[in-house]
C-alpha positions as CSV (number, residue, x, y, z in Angstrom):
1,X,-66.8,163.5,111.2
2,X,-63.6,165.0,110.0
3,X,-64.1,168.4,108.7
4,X,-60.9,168.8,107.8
5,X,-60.9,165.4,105.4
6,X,-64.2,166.1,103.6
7,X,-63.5,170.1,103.2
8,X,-59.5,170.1,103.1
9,X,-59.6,173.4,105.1
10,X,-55.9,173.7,105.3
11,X,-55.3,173.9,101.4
12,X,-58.0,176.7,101.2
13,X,-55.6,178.5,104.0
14,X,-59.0,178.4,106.3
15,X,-60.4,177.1,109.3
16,X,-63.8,175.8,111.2
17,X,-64.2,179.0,112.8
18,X,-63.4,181.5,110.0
19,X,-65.8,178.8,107.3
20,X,-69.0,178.8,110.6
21,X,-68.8,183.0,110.6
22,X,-68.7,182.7,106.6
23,X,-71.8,180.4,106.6
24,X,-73.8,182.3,109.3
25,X,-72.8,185.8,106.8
26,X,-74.1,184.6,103.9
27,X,-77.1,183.2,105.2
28,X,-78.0,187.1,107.0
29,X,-77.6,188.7,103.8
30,X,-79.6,186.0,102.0
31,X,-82.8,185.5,105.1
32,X,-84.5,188.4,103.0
33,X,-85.4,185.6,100.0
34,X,-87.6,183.6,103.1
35,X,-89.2,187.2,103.6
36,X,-89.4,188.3,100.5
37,X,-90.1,185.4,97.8
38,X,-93.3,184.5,99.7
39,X,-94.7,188.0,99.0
40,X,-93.5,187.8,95.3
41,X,-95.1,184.6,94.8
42,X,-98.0,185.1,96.4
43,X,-98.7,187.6,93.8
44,X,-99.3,185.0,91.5
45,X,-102.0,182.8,94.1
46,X,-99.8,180.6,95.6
47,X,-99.8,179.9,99.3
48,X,-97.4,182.2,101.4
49,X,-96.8,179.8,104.3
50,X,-96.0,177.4,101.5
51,X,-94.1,179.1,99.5
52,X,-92.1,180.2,102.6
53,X,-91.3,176.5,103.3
54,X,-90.8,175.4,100.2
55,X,-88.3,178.4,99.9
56,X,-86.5,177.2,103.0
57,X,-86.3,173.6,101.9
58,X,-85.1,173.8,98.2
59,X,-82.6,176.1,99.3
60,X,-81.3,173.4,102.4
61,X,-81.1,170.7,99.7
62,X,-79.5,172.2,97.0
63,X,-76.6,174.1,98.9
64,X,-76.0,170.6,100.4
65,X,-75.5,169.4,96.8
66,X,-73.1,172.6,96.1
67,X,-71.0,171.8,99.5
68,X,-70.8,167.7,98.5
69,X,-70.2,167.8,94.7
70,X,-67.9,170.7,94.3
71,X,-66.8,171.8,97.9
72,X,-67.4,175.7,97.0
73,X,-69.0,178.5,99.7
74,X,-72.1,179.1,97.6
75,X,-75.6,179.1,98.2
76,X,-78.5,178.7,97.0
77,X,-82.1,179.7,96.9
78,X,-84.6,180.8,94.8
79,X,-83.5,183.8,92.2
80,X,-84.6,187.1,92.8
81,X,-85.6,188.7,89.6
82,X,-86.6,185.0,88.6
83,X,-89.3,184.6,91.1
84,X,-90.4,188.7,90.1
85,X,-90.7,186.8,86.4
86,X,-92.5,184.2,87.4
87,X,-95.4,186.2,89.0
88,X,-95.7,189.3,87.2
89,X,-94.8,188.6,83.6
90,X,-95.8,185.0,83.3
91,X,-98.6,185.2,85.7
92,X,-100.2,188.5,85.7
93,X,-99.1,189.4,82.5
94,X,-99.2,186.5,80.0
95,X,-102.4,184.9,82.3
96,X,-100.3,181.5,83.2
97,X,-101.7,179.9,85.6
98,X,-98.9,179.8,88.6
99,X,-99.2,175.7,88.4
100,X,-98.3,175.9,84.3
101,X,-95.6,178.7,85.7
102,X,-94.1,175.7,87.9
103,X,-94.1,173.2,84.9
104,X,-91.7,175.6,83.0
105,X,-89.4,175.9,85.8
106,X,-89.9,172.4,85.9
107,X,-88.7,171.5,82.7
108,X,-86.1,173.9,82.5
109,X,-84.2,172.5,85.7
110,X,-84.5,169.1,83.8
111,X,-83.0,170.6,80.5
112,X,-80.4,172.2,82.5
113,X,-79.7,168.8,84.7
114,X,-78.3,167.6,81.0
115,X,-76.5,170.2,80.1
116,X,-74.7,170.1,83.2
117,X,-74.1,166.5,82.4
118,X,-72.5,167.2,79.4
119,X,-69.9,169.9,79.0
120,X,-72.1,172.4,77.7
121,X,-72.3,174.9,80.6
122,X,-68.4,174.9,81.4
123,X,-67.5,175.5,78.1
124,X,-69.3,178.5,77.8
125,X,-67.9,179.3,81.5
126,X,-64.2,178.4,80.1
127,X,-65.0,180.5,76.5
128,X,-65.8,184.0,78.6
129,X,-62.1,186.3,78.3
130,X,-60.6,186.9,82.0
131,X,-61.2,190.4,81.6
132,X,-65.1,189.7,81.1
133,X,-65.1,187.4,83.6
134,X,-63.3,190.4,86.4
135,X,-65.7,193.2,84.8
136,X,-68.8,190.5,85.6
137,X,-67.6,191.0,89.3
138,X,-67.6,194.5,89.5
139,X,-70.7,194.8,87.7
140,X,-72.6,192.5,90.1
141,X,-71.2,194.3,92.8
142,X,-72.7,197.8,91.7
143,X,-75.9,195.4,91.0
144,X,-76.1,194.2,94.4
145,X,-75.0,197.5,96.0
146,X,-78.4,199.3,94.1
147,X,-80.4,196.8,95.6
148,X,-79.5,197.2,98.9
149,X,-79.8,201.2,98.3
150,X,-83.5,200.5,97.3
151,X,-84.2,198.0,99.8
152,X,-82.9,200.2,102.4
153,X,-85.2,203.1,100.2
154,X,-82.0,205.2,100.2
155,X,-82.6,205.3,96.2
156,X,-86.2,206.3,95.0
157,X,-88.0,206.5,92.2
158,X,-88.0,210.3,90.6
159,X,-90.4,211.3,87.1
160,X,-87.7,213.5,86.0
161,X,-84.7,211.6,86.4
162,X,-85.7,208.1,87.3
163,X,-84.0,207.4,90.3
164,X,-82.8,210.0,93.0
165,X,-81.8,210.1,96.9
166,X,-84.6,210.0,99.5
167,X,-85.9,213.4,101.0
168,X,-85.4,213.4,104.8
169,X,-86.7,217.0,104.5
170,X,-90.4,215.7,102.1
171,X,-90.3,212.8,104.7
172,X,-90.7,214.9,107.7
173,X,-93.2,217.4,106.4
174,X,-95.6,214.5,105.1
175,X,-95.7,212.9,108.7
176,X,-93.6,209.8,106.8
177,X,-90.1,210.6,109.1
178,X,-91.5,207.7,111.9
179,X,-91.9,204.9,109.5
180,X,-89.6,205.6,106.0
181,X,-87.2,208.5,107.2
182,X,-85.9,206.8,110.3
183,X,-85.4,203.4,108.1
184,X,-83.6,205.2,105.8
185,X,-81.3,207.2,108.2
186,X,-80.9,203.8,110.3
187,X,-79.5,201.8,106.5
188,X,-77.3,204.8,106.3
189,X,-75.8,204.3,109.8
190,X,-75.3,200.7,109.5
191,X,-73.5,201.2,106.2
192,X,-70.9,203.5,108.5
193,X,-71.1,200.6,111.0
194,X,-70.4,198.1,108.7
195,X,-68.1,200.0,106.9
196,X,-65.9,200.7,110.4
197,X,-65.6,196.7,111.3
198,X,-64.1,196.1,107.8
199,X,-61.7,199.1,108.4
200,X,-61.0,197.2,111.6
201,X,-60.8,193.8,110.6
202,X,-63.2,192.7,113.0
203,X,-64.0,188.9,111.8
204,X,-67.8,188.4,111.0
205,X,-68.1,192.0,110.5
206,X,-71.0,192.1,107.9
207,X,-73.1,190.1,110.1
208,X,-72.5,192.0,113.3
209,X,-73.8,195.7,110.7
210,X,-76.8,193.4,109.9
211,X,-77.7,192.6,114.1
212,X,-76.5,196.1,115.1
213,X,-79.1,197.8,112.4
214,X,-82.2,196.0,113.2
215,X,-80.9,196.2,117.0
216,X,-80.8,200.1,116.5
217,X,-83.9,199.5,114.9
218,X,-85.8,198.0,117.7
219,X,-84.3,200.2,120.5
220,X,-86.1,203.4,117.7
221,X,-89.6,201.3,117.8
222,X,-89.4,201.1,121.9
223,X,-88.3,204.9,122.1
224,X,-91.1,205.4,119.4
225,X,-88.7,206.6,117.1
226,X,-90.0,204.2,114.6
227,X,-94.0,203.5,114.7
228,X,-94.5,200.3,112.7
229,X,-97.7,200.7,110.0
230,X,-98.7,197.4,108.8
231,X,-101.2,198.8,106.3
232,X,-98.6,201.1,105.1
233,X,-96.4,197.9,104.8
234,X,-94.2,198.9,108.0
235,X,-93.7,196.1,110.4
236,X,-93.2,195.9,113.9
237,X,-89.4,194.8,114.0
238,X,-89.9,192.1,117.2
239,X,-90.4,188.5,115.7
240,X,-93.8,187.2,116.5
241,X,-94.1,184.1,118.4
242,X,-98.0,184.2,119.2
243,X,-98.2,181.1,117.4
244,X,-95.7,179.1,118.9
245,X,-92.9,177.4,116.9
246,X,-94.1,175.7,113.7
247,X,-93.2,174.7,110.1
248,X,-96.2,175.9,107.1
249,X,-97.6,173.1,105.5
250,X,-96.1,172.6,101.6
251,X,-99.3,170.9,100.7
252,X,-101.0,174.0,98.8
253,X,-98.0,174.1,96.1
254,X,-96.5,169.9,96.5
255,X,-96.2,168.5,93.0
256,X,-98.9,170.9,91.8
257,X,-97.2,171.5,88.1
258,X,-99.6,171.5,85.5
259,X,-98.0,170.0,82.1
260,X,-101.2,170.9,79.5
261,X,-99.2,173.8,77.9
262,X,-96.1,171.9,77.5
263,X,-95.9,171.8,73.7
264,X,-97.7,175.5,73.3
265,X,-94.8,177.9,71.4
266,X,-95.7,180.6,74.6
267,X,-94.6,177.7,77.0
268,X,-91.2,177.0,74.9
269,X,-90.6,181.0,75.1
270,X,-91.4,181.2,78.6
271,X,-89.0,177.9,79.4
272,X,-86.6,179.2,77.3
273,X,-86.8,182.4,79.2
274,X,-86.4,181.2,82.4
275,X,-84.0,178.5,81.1
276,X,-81.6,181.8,80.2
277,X,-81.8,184.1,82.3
278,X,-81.0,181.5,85.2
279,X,-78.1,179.9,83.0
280,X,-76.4,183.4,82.7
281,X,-77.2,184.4,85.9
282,X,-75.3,181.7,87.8
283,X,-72.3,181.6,85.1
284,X,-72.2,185.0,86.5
285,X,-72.5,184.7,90.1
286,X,-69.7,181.5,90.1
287,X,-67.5,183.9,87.4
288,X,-67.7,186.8,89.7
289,X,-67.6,185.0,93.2
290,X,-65.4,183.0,92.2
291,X,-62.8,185.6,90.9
292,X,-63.2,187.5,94.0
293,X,-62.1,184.6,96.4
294,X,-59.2,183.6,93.9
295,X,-60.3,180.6,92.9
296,X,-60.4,180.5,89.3
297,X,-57.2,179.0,88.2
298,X,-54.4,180.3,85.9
299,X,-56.1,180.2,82.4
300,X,-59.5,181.3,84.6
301,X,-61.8,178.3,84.9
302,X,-62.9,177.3,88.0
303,X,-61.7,173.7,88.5
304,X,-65.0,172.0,90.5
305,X,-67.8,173.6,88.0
306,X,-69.4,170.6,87.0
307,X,-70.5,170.3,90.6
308,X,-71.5,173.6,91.0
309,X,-73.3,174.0,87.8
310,X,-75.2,170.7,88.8
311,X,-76.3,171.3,92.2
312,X,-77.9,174.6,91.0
313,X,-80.0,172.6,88.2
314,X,-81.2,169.6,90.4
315,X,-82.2,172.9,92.9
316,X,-84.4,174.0,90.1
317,X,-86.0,171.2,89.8
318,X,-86.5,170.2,93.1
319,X,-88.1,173.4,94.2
320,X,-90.4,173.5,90.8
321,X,-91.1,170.5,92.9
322,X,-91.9,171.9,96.4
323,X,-93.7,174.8,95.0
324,X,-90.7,177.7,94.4
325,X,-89.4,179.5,91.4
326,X,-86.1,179.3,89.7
327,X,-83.0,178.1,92.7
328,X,-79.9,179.6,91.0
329,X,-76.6,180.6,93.0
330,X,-76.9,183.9,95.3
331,X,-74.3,186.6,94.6
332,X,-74.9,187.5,98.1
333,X,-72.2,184.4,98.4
334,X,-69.9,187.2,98.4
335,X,-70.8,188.1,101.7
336,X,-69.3,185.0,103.1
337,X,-66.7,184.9,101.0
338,X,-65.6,188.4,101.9
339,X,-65.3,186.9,105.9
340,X,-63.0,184.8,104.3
341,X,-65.4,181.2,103.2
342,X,-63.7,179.3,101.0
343,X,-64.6,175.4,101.0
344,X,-68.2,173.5,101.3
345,X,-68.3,173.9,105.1
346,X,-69.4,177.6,104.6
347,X,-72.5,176.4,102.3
348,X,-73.0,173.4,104.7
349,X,-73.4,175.8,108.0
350,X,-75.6,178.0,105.6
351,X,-77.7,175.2,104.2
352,X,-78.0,173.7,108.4
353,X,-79.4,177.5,109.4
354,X,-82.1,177.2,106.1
355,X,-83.0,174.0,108.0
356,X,-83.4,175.7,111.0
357,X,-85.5,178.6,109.8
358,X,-88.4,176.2,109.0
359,X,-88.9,176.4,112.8
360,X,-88.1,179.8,113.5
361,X,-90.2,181.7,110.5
362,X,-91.3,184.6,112.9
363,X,-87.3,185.3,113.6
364,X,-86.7,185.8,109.9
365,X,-89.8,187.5,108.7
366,X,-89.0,189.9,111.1
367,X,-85.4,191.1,109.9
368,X,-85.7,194.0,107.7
369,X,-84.5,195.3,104.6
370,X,-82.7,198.1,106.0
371,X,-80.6,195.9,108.1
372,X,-79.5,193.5,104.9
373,X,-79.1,196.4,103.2
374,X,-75.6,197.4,104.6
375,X,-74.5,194.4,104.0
376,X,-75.3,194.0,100.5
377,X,-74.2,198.1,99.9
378,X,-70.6,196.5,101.3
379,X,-70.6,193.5,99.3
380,X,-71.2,195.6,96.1
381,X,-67.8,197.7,97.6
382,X,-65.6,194.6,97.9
383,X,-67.3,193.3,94.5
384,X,-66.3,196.3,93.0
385,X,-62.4,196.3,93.7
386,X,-61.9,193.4,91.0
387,X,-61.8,196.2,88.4
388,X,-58.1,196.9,89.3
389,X,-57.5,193.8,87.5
390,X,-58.9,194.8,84.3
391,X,-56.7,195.9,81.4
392,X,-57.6,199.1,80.6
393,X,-54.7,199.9,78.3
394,X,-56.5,197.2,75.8
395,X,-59.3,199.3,74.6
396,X,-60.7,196.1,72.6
397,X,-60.8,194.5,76.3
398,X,-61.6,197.6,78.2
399,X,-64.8,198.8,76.4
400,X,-66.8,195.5,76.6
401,X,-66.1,195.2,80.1
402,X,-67.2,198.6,80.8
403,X,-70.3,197.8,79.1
404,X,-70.8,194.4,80.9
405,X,-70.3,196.5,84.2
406,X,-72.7,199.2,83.6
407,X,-75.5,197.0,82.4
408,X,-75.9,195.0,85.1
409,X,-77.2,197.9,87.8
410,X,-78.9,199.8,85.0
411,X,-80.5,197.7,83.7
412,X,-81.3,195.9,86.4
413,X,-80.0,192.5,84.8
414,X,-77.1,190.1,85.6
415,X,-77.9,188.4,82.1
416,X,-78.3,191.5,80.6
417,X,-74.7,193.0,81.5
418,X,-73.3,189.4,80.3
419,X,-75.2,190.1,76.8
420,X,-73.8,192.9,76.0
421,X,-70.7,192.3,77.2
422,X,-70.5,189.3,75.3
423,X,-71.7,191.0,71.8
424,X,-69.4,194.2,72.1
425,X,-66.7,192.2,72.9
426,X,-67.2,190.1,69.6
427,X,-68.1,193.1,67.1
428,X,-65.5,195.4,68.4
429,X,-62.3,192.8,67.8
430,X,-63.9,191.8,64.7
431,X,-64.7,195.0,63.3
432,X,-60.9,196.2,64.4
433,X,-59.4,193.3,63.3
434,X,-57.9,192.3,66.8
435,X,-59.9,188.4,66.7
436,X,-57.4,186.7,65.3
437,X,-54.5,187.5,67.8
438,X,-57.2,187.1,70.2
439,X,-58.4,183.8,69.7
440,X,-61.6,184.0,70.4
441,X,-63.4,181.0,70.5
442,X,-66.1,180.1,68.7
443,X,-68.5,179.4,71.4
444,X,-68.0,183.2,72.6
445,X,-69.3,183.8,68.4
446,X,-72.2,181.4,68.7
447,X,-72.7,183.5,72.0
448,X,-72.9,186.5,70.5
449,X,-75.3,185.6,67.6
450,X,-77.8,183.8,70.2
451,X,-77.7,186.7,72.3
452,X,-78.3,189.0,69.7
453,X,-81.5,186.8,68.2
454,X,-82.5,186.9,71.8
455,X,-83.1,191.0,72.0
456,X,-84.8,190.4,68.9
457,X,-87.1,187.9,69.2
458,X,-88.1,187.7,73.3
């Protein structure tokens, strides 16, 4: 097979080797979804193991898709924040059953199969100003790097003022040092770690802070430095192999959507929900990924978005199928495409190691979040540099974007930070006059006014 003919490696200024360390990146900082969206959905009733391989298997298939149809280093798996929807607000909150939960994702992947069809998807892509496309960047990188701060439990929740650094010194006089401090101090390290290859240049960097922490890690649990607490939700850090290599069965959650709600008003909200939040979401991963590795062209679309945007829809429905939540683009993409990923090869050697996990489950359920969490801290950081190409001597361009950017970790939203972006960006060069020398579209107005319904009816 020619690698070079089906990926065109030379005009991305890449090779095999740079594209396989890329891959193998992105897939690190994303193993945490085969950990983590298991014990999300399981929330709801759904079968772990299941969920596990179904996770594993929607997120092979559709990255395939993304390499084949539009030759771009993304991945795909199921959403965070989509999956944390599924169970606790549609689930546990609105007393869905998780098979009527599937059916919306269901139907939304379908809806959004056709409007990747049709242009619907790219215009609004092609309608977002440059400057809201580079703050969408920057604000996804502050997004990402919170996460991996709480991940890692470097951020904690505070009464008084709602988030605040962890106490080493509470830690050690509550007998907690040995499971939460040392994690803590161990994320901190591997930050430094991490943060000394890229000073270095040292290719495959990010992955190497991910092995070195959870090596670190596992050297502290022999020493007894770290003594894991399952009760207390503290792992051992050794993969488990006592029994043996083998794939969960998918058969609790196969084809086990449950269509009697469909035409229910709730069921419309709930699609529509779903059918937003993962539309805006991946219009903001591929804006912001996609601005970071250069590839938007001169008037800032990004030329093979059709594929993109279609790969991610046929995920959705696909893993409604096998028994997952929403499959939208990961921003943790970045990772890769900070080791320098730029074709479909990256995805590709991704997609092969999701593949691969099916066998190796114990391997990946054993990585924890204060190893990833380096590597997502030093995404956010190489995110973040992309606000050195916004204009900040436009005030009418400058404003919205800092909106857009500080939405997006505060609020805990990628959709949320594109909202408001959106909206201020509107209203302010109305209300100043500045929209006609603008030339704003009028999708970005349309935008605007659906957005603004949206806070006030969902």
């Amino acid at each position: 097979m020619n690698l070079e003919k089906l990926f065109h490696l030379k005009e991305h200024h890449t090779d095999v080797k740079t594209e396989v360390m890329a891959g193998i990146t992105t897939f690190m900082t994303m193993a945490y979804i085969l950990a983590v969206n298991p014990n999300i959905l399981s929330a709801s009733g759904m079968d772990r193991g299941a969920v596990f391989t179904a996770t594993a298997l929607s997120s092979f298939i559709a990255t395939c898709l993304m390499a084949l149809l539009s030759n771009y280093p993304f991945v795909l798996a199921p959403g965070m924040g989509l999956n944390a929807y599924f169970a606790y607000t549609v689930v546990l909150g609105m007393g869905y059953s998780w098979q009527q939960a599937l059916a919306a994702v269901f139907v939304e992947g379908i809806i959004f199969i056709l409007l990747s069809l049709t242009n619907v998807r790219e215009a609004i892509f092609n309608s977002i100003p440059m400057n809201l496309k580079h703050a969408v960047s920057v604000g996804i990188g502050l997004f990402i790097a919170f996460i991996g701060m709480q991940n890692a439990k470097i951020v904690v929740n505070n009464d008084s003022t709602l988030v605040s650094m962890f106490s080493f010194k509470s830690a050690a006089q509550n007998g907690t040092f040995n499971t939460e401090g040392i994690t803590v101090l161990l994320a901190l390290i591997g930050v430094l770690i991490t943060g000394v290859f890229l000073v270095k240049n040292v290719k495959g960097g990010i992955l190497w802070g991910i092995l070195i922490t959870w090596a670190l890690g596992i050297v502290c649990q022999f020493t007894g430095l770290y003594v894991p607490n399952a009760d207390a939700g503290w792992y051992s850090l050794l993969p488990d192999f006592s029994n043996g290599i083998s794939v969960p069965s998918m058969a609790p959650t196969f084809m086990k959507m449950d269509f009697s709600v469909v035409f229910s008003l709730d069921f419309v909200v709930i699609m529509f929900a779903f059918l937003f939040v993962d539309m805006f979401d991946t219009l903001g991963t591929l804006i912001g990924v996609a601005s970071k590795a250069d590839m938007l062209d001169k008037d800032g679309k990004l030329p093979q978005i059709k594929g993109a945007l279609l790969s991610d829809a046929v995920g959705t429905t696909v893993g409604a199928m096998c028994g997952t939540s929403t499959v939208t683009t990961f921003v943790e993409s970045a990772s890769g495409v900070a080791e320098g990923g730029r074709t479909g090869l990256t995805s590709i050697v991704a997609a092969i190691l999701f593949g691969l996990s099916l066998l190796l489950s114990p391997i990946f359920l054993a990585i924890p979040s204060f190893a990833t969490a380096p590597a997502l801290i030093v995404v956010g950081f190489l995110m973040l540099t992309s606000v050195t190409k916004i204009d900040f001597n436009d005030m009418t361009e400058a404003i919205p974007a800092f909106i857009a950017i500080i939405a997006m970790p505060f609020l805990y939203s990628i959709s949320e930070g594109i909202s408001l972006g959106v909206i201020s960006y509107v209203v302010i060069n109305l209300v100043t006059g500045k929209a006609k020398e603008k030339k704003i579209s009028i999708l970005m107005y349309v935008l605007a006014i659906l957005f603004v319904l949206k806070y006030i009816f969902l």
